[in-house]
C-alpha positions in Angstrom: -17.6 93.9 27.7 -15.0 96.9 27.9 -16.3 100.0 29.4 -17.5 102.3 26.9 -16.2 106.1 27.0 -19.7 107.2 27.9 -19.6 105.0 31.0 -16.0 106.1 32.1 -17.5 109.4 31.5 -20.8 109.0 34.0 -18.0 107.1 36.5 -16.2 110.3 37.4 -19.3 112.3 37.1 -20.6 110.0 40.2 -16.8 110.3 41.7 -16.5 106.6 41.6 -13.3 104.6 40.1 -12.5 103.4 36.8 -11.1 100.0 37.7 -7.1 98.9 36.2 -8.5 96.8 33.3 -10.9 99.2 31.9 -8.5 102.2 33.1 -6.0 100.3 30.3 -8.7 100.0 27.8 -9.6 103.6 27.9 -6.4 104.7 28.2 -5.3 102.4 24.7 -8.3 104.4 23.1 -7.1 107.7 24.1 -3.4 106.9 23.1 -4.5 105.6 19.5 -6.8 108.7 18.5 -10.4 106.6 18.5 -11.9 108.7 21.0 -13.6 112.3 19.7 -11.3 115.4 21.0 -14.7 116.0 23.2 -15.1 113.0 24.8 -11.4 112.6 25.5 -11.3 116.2 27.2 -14.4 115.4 28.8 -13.1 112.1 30.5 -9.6 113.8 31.5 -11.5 117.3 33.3 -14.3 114.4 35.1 -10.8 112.4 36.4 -9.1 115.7 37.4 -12.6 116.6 39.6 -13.0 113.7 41.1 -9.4 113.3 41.7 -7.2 110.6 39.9 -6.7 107.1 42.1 -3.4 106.0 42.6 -4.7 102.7 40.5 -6.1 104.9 37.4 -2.5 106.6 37.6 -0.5 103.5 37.1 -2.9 102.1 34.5 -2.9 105.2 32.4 0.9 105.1 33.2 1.7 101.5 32.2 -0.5 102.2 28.2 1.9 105.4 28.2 4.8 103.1 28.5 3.4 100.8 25.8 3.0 103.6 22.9 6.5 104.8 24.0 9.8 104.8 21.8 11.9 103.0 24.6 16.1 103.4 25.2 17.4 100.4 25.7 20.3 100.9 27.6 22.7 97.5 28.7 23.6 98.6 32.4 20.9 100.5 34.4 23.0 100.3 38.1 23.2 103.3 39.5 20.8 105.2 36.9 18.0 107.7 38.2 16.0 110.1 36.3 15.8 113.5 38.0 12.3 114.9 36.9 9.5 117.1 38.0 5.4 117.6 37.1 6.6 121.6 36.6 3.7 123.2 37.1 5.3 124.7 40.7 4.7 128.7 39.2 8.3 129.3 41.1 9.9 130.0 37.8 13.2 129.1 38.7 16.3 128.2 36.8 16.5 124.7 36.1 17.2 123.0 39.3 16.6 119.5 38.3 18.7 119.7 34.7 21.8 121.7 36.6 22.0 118.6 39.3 21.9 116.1 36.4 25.6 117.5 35.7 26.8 116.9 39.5 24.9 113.6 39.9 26.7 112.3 37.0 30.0 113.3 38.1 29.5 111.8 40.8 29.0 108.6 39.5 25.5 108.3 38.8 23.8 107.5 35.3 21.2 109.8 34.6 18.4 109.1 31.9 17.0 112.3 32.0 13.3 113.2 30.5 12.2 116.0 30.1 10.2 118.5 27.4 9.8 122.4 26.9 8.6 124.7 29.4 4.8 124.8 29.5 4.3 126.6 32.8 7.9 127.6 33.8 9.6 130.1 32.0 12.3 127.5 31.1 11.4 123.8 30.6 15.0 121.2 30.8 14.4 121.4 26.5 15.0 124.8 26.6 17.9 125.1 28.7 19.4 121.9 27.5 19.6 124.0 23.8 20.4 127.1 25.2 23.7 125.3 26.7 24.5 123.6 23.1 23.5 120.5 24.1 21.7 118.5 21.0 18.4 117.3 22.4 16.9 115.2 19.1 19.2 112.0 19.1 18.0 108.5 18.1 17.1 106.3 20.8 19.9 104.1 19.7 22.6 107.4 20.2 20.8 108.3 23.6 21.8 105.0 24.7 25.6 105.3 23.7 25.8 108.8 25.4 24.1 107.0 29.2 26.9 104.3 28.4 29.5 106.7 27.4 29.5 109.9 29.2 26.6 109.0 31.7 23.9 111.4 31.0 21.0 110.9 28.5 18.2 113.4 27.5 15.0 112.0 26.2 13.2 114.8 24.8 9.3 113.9 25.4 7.9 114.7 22.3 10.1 112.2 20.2 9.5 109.6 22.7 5.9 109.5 23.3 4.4 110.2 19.2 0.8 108.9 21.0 0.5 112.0 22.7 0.2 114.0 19.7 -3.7 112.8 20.0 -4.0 114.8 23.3 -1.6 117.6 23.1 -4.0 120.2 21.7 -6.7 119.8 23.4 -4.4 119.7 26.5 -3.5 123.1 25.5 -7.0 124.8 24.7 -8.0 123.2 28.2 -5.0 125.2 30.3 -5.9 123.4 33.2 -3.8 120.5 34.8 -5.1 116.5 33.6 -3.9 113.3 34.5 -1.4 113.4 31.8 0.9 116.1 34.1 1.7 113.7 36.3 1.8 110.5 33.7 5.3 112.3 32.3 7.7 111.4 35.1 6.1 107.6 35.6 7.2 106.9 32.5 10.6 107.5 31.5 11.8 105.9 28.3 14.5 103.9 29.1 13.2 102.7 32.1 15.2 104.3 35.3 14.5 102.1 38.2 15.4 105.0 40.7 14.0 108.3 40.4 14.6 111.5 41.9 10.3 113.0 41.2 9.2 116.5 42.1 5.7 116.9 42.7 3.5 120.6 42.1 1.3 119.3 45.2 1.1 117.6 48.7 -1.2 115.1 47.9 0.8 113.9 44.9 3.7 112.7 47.3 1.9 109.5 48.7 0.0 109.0 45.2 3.4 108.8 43.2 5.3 107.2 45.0 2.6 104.3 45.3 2.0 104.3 42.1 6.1 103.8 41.3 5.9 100.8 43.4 3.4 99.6 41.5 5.6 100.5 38.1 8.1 98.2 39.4 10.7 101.2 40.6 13.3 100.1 42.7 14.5 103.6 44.5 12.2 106.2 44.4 12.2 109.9 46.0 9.4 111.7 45.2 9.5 115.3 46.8 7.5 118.2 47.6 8.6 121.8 48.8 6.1 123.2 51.4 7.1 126.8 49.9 5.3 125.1 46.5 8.5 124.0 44.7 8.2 120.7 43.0 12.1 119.9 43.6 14.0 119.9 47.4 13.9 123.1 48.9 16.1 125.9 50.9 12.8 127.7 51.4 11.1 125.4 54.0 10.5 122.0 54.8 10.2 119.5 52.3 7.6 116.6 52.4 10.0 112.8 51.2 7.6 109.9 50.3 10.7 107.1 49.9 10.2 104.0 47.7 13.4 101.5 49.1 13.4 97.8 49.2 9.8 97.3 48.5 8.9 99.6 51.3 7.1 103.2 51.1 8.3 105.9 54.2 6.8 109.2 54.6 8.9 112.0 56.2 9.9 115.8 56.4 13.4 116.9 55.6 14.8 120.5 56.0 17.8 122.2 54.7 19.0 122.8 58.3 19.6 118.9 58.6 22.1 119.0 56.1 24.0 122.4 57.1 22.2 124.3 54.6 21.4 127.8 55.2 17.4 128.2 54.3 16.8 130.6 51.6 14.2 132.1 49.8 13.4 130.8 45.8 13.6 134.7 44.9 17.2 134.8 44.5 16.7 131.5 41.7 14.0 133.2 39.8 14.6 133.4 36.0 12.7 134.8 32.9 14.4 133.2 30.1 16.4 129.8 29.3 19.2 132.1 28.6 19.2 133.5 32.2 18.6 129.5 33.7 21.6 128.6 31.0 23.8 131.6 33.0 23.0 130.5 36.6 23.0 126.9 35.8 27.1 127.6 34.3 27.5 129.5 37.5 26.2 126.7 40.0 28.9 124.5 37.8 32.0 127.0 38.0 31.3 126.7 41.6 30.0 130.3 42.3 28.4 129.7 45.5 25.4 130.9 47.0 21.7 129.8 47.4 21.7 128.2 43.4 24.7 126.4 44.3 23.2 124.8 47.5 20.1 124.1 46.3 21.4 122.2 43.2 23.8 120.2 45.7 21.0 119.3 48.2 18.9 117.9 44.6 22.0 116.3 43.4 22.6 114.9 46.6 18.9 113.4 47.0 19.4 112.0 43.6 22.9 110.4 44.3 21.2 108.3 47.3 18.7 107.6 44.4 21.2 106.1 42.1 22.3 104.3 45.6 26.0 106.1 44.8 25.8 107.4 48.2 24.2 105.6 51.5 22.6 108.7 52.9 21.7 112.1 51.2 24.3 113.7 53.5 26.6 111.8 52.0 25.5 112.5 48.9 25.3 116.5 49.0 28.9 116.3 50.3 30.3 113.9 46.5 28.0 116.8 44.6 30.2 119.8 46.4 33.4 117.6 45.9 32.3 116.8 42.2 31.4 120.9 41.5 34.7 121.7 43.6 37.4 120.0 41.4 35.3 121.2 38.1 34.2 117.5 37.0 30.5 118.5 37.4 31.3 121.4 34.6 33.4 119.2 32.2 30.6 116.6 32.2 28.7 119.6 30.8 31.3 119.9 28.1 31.3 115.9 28.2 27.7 116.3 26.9 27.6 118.7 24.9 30.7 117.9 22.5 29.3 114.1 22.6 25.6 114.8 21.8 27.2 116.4 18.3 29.5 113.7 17.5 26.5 111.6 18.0 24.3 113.8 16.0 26.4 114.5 12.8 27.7 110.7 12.5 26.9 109.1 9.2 
């Protein structure tokens, strides 16, 4: 017999696991809208308490994947997503979308996902619009603009239509669930290296465990110890590394690279229109503590996409690819292509 809601329910109340099989179960009902908004908030805030397992994380991660509109794309070498939880309160500009530019001018496919801000003051949607960029193409288009230009943008919502189910009592509950961290597990066309920012510690070890269990093949996933969930300038940054199978836990600091540390303050931005500004400024090669910090990101995410051996190499292709202004005519790349793609009959 499956477990029933009411005994997943009295399972987290007792802080005990709910096991893969049932964790799929549950998660099916959930994703298909036959469990009362009550029960399903009830289940998520009890997983939360108790604190989600790295198993219930990849279970809940795999159904997601199931109920998702997939990109198919024909060659994944050398693609990464470049993604974070959010969640971090640093209100930045858009670290994460900006390197996405460099990374793919640097040779690197990226099949970015990504939504609206929910805590930030800009979410990669926003900015994405705010630099022309269309973000509602058809699986099928997002696909030709990886293949053509290198860079694809999987806006959430059109990909994952299941989560309409959750999404407002995620919002009357304001607090974090499991589903903040089911968003970067489970990218639509299936990047098997990934570039993941984390909004705490403990998330570094669960993630990347629960990517190896996904089946990723190169997998970063990164914590700031200032509380950014991207790589920081601020201070050191916890690296749990997913490569051939095998899972490594280290520190890296910006000091190991050449970087001069710098405080987030300088990146802080109210509005998609100020992230759009800095993010064009980072790309015209304005330098500065944006510029660095988007190099160090794009860098970590070019050894990713194994384009570069070793993130030192990496951060010195993203200066060469901001340098000779590739990384801002991949911008224009995108944005002139995701229009073509959009109006074509």
């Amino acid at each position: 017999m499956p477990i029933t809601p009411q005994e997943a329910l009295q399972r987290t109340i007792e802080h005990r696991e709910i096991f893969h099989d049932e964790m799929l179960h549950l998660m099916r009902l959930i994703m298909n809208g036959e469990l009362s908004p009550v029960m399903t908030a009830s289940i998520i805030t009890g997983l939360r308490v108790k604190k989600e397992t790295i198993g219930e994380i990849t279970a809940a991660a795999q159904v997601m994947r199931e109920f998702s509109t997939k990109v198919h794309v024909k060659d994944a070498t050398h693609m990464v997503d470049i993604v974070g939880t959010g969640g971090d309160g640093a209100n930045t500009f858009n670290i994460s979308t900006c390197s996405m530019f460099v990374a793919a001018a640097s040779g690197a496919k990226v099949s970015k996902h990504g939504g609206r801000g929910v805590s930030s003051k800009s979410g990669s949607a926003d900015v994405m619009e705010a630099l022309g960029i269309h973000i509602n193409l058809k699986p099928e288009q997002i696909a030709q603009c990886i293949a053509e230009v290198g860079i694809g943008f999987m806006f959430a919502p059109n990909h994952h239509p299941a989560m309409k189910n959750v999404a407002p009592l995620r919002k009357e509950l304001g607090v974090r669930t499991i589903f903040n961290i089911l968003g970067p597990l489970t990218n639509p066309a299936g990047a098997p290296n990934i570039l993941m920012g984390v909004f705490h510690p403990d998330l570094v070890g669960i993630q990347v465990r629960a990517l190896q269990r996904l089946g990723a093949e190169h997998a970063l996933v990164v914590y700031g110890r200032d509380g950014m969930d991207e790589v920081s300038l601020g201070a050191a940054t916890l690296v749990g590394e997913l490569k051939n199978g095998q899972i490594t836990e280290y520190e890296i600091h910006p000091e190991d690279f050449g970087l001069p540390m710098a405080s987030n303050r300088a990146l802080k931005v109210e509005t998609p229109e100020q992230s759009r500004e800095m993010l064009i400024g980072v790309l015209k090669g304005e330098p500065g503590a944006a510029q660095d910090i988007v190099c160090l990101n794009a860098g970590v995410a070019l050894y990713a996409a194994n384009v570069a051996e070793s993130i030192q190499t990496g951060i010195v292709k993203a200066r060469a690819a901001i340098a000779s202004g590739a990384a801002l005519a991949k911008l224009e790349q995108v944005v002139t292509r995701t229009h073509a793609l959009a109006t074509a009959v």
